[in-house]
C-alpha positions as CSV (number, residue, x, y, z in Angstrom):
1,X,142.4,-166.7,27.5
2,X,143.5,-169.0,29.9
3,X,147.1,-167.3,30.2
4,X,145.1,-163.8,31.0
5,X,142.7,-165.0,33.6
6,X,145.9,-166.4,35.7
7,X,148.1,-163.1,35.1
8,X,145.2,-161.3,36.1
9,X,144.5,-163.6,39.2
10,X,148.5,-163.0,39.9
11,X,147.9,-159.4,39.4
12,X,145.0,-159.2,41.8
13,X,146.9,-160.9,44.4
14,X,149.9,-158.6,44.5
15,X,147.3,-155.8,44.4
16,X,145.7,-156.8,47.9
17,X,149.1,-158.1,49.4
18,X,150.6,-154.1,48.6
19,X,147.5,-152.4,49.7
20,X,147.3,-154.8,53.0
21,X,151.0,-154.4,53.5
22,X,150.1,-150.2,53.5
23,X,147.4,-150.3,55.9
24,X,148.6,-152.2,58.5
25,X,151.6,-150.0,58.5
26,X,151.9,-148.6,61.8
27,X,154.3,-144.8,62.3
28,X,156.1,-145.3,65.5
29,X,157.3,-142.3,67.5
30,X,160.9,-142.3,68.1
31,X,162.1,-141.0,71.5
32,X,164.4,-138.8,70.5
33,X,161.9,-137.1,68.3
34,X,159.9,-136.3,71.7
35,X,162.8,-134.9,73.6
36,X,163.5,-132.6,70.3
37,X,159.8,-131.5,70.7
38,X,160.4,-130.7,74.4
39,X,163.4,-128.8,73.7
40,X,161.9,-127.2,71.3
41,X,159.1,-126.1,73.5
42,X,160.9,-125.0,76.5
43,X,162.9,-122.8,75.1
44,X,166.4,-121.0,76.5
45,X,165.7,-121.7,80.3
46,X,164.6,-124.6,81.6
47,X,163.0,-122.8,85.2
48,X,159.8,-124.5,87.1
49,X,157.0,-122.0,87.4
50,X,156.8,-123.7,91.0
51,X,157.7,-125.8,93.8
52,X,155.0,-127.1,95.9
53,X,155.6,-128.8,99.6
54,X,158.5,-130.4,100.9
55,X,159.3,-133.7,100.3
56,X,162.2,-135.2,98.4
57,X,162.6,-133.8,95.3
58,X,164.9,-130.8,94.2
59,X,163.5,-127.8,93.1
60,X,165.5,-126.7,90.5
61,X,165.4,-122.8,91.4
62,X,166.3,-123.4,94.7
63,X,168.0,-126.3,95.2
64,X,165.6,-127.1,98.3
65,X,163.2,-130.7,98.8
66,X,159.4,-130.0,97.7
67,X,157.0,-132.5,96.9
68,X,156.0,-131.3,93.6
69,X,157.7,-129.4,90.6
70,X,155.3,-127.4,88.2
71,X,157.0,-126.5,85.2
72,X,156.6,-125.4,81.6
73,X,155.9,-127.9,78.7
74,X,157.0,-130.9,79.2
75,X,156.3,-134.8,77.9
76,X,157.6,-136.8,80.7
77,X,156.4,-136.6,85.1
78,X,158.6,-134.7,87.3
79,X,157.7,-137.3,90.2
């Protein structure tokens, strides 16, 4: 009897350690996996919808400084 209440207290133990060890685990989202997602989304051309006022970034269409570029989908800031 005694021999089955410590394999059972052993038993317990692991139980708990496995089941804390699964819900503490924590899915971390690889970078690469976003910029797959974006490609995905953008599609075949990569064109802003718009360039907004002049400042000192390029607007990829034109090639001339604007302050803002509004594009498609996207994950990451233009500015």
């Amino acid at each position: 009897m005694k021999k089955l209440s410590i394999l059972l207290f052993l038993l317990c133990i692991v139980a708990i350690g496995a089941i804390k060890k699964q819900s503490s685990h924590q899915d971390k989202v690889n970078s690469l996996l976003l910029y797959n997602i974006e490609a995905l989304a953008a599609g075949e051309s990569m064109r802003p919808v718009m360039c907004l006022g002049k400042g000192s970034i390029d607007c990829p269409a034109s090639h001339d400084k604007v302050d803002y570029v509004a594009g498609g989908y996207s994950l990451e800031e233009w500015r």
